[in-house]
C-alpha positions as CSV (number, residue, x, y, z in Angstrom):
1,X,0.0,0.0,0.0
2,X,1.1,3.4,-0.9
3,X,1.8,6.0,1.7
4,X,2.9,9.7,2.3
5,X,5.9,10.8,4.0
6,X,7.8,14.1,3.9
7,X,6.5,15.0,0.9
8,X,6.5,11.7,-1.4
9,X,4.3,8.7,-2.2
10,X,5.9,5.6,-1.2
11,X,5.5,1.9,-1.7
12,X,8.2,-1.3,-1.3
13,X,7.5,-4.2,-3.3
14,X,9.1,-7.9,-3.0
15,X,9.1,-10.7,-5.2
16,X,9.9,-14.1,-5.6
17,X,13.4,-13.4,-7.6
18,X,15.7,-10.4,-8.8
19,X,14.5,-11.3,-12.4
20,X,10.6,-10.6,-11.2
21,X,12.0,-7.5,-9.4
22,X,13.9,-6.3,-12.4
23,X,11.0,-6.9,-14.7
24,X,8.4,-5.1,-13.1
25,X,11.2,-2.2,-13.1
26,X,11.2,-2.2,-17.3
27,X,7.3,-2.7,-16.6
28,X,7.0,0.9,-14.8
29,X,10.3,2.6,-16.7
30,X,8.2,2.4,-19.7
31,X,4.7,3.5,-18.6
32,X,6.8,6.2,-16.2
33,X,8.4,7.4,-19.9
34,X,4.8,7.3,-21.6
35,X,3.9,9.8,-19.1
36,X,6.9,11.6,-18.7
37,X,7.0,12.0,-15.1
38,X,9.8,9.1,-13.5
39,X,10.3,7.5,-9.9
40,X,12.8,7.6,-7.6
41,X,13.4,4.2,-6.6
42,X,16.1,1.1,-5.7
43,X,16.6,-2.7,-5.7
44,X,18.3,-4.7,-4.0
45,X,17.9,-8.5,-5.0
46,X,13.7,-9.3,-4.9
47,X,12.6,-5.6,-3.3
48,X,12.2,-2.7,-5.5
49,X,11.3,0.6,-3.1
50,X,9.7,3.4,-5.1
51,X,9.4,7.0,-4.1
52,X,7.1,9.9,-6.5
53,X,7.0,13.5,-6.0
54,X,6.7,16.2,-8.4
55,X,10.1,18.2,-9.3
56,X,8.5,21.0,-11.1
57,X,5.6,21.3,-8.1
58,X,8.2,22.1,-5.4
59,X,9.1,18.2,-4.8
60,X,5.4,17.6,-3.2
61,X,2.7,14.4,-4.2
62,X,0.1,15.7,-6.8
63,X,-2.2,14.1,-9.0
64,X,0.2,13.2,-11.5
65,X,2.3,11.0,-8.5
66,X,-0.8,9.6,-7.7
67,X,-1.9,9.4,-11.4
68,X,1.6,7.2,-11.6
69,X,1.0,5.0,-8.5
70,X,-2.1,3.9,-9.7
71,X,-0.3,2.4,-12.7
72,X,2.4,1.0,-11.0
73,X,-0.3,-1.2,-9.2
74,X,-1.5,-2.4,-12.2
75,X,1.7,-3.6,-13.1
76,X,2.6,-5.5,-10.1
């Protein structure tokens, strides 16, 4: 589930692998690109942490973060 903290969305997924974990990555790279607006995030084996703000809002959540979380979940 998604939460805010100091200013961003945030989320930590895990999965079975580092290949599951890496394709859900390419998964959200390319629907973040498609709407021009991209995470910050890490991995680390089988977890992928994501965070989304807007830059060009002042670094807060706005629709378009939440716009991008909602895909995200579709992906998973």
């Amino acid at each position: 589930m998604w939460h805010e903290e100091n200013n961003r969305l945030k989320r930590t997924f895990r999965f079975a692998d580092f290949s599951q974990a890496f394709a859900f990555m390419t998964r959200v790279a390319l629907a973040a690109e498609k709407m021009d607006h991209h995470p910050w995030w890490s991995n680390v084996y089988n977890t992928v942490s994501i965070e989304l703000s807007t830059h060009d809002a002042g670094d807060i959540v706005t629709d378009k973060d939440r716009a991008l979380a909602k895909v995200i979940d579709s992906l998973v």
